[in-house]
Each structure stands twice: as C-alpha cells, then as structure tokens.
MIKETOR-461657 format. One line per field, with one value per residue (C-alpha): residue in three letters; x, y, z; residue number from 1; chain. Coordinates in steps of 0.05 Angstrom, whole numbers, plus 5000, padded with zeros to 4 digits. Example, Ala and Ser with C-alpha at 12.3 -4.5 7.8 and 13.67 -1.06 7.14 Angstrom:
residues 2
vexro: c(ALA; SER)
u: c(5246; 5273)
v: c(4910; 4979)
w: c(5156; 5143)
nuro: c(1; 2)
sero: c(A; A)
end
This chain:
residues 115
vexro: c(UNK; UNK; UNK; UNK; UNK; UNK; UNK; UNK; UNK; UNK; UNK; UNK; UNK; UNK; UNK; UNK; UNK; UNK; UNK; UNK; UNK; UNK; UNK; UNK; UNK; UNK; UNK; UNK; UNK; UNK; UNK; UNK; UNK; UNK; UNK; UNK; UNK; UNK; UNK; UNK; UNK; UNK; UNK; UNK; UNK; UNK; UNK; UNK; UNK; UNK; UNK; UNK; UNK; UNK; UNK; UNK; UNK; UNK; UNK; UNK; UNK; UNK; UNK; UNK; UNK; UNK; UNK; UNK; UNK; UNK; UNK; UNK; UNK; UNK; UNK; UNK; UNK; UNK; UNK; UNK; UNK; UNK; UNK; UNK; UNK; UNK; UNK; UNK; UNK; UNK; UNK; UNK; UNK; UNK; UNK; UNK; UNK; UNK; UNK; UNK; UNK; UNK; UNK; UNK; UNK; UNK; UNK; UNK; UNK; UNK; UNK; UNK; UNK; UNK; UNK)
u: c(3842; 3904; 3924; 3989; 3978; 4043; 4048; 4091; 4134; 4156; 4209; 4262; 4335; 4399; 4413; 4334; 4293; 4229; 4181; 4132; 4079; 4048; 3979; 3966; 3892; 3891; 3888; 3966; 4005; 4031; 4057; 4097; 4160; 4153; 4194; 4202; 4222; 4245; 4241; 4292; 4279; 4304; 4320; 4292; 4251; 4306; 4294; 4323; 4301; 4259; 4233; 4210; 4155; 4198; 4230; 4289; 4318; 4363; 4384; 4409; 4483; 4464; 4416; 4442; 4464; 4413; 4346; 4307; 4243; 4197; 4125; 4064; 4027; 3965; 3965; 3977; 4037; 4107; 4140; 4209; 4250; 4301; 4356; 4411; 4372; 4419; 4392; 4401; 4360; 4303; 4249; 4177; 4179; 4130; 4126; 4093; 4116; 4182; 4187; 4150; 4074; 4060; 3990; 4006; 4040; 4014; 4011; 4082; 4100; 4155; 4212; 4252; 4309; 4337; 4362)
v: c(8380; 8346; 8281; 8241; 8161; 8111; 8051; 7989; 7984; 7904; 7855; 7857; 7825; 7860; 7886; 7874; 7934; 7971; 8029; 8064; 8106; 8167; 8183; 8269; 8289; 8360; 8419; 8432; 8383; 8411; 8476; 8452; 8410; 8346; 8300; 8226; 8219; 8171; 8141; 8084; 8052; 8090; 8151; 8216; 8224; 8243; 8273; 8221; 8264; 8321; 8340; 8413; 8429; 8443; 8378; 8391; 8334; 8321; 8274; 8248; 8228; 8157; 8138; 8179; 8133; 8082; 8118; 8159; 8198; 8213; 8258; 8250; 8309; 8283; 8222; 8268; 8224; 8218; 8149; 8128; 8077; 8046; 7997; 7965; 7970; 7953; 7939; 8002; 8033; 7995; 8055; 8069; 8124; 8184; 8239; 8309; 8374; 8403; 8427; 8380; 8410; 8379; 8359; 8327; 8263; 8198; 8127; 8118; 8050; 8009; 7983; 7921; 7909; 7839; 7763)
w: c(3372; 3350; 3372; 3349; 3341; 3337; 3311; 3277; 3350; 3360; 3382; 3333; 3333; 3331; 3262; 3245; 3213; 3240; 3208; 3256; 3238; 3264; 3244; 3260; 3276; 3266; 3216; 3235; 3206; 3142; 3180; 3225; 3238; 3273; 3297; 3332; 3413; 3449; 3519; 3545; 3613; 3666; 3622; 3608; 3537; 3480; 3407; 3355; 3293; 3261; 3192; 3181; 3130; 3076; 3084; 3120; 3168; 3229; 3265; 3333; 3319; 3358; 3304; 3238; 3187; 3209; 3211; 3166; 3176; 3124; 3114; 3077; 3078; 3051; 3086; 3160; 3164; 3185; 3185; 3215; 3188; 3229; 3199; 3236; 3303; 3371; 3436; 3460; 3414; 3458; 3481; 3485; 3411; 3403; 3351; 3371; 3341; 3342; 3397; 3430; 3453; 3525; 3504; 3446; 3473; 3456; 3483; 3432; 3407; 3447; 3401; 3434; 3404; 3439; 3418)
nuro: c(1; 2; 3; 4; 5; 6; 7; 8; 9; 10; 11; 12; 13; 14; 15; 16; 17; 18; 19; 20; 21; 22; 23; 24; 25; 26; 27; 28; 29; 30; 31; 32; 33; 34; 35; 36; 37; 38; 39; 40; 41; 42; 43; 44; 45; 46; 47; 48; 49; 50; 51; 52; 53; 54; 55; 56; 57; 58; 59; 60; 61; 62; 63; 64; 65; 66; 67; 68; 69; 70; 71; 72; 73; 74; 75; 76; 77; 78; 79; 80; 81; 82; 83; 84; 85; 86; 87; 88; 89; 90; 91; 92; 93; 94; 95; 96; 97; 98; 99; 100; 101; 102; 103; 104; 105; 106; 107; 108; 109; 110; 111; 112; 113; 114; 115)
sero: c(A; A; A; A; A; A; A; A; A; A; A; A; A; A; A; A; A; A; A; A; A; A; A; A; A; A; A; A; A; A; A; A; A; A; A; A; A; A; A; A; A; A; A; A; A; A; A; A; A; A; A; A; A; A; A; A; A; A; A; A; A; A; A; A; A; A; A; A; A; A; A; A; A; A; A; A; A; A; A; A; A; A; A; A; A; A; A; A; A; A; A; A; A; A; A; A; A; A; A; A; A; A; A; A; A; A; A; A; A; A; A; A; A; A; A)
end
C-alpha cells in the first residue's frame, strides 16, 4: 500500500526558509516521478514542482528561482526547499505521484508564511 507522509510545515516570516519532507511507503518510489502540491485557502490544489526518476525537474514559474526539490531514493524521500518564502506562498503542501494518484493524498503540511 503506498502512503505519502509530509512534514517540516511552520510559521515562517517573509523572506524566511522552509524544507518539508515526504516520507513514501511503498515498493514504487524509485519508478516514478513525484512531485509537491499545494493548497491555498479558498483555492483549488496547484502543482508547484516535479522530479522524474532520472532526475529531471520543473517548476511552477511562481516558485522557480526560490524552491528546489530533491530525491533520495534510498531514504523513500523527496524533500522541498523553499527560500525567499512570501505570504502567498501560504498553503496546506502534499506530494503524491506525478500525476497525482487520488488515493495517495496525505494529511500535507501547512506552510504560513506571515509577520
């Protein structure tokens, strides 16, 4: 059964840094691309970035520059760090697969970005 787990979400100040975690349960992992969501108040869930399994890496234009996602295969990890965080970059984040598997959402990790 896989299951996605997020963590390292917080109150953080304009211009502050974050890195979340996702911990993958599951033997498919290293096969496929995943990638980090996000969920504002009031607005519909949003992809901010995805890594493949060979590594390769996009991101949302609202975040590129400032954020980087990262694997570890043997650790069944991906980690995203965020730099120069702005208040609207305040959401609930997930990861799941790219694309995103319905059943594979998790509780996510709420980011606040305020003064």
């Amino acid at each position: 059964q896989v299951q996605f787990v997020e963590s390292g979400g917080g109150l953080v100040q304009p211009g502050g840094s974050l890195r979340l975690s996702c911990a993958a349960r599951g033997s498919i992992f290293r096969l496929v691309a995943m990638g980090w969501y996000r969920q504002a108040p009031g607005k519909q869930r949003e992809l901010v970035t995805t890594i493949t399994s060979g590594d390769t890496i996009n991101y949302a234009d609202s975040v590129k520059g400032r954020f980087t996602i990262s694997r570890d295969n043997a650790r069944n990890a991906i980690y995203l760090q965020m730099n120069s965080l702005k208040p609207e970059d305040t959401a609930v984040y997930y990861c799941n697969t790219d694309p995103a598997m319905v059943n594979y959402w998790g509780k996510g990790t709420l980011v606040t970005v305020s003064s």
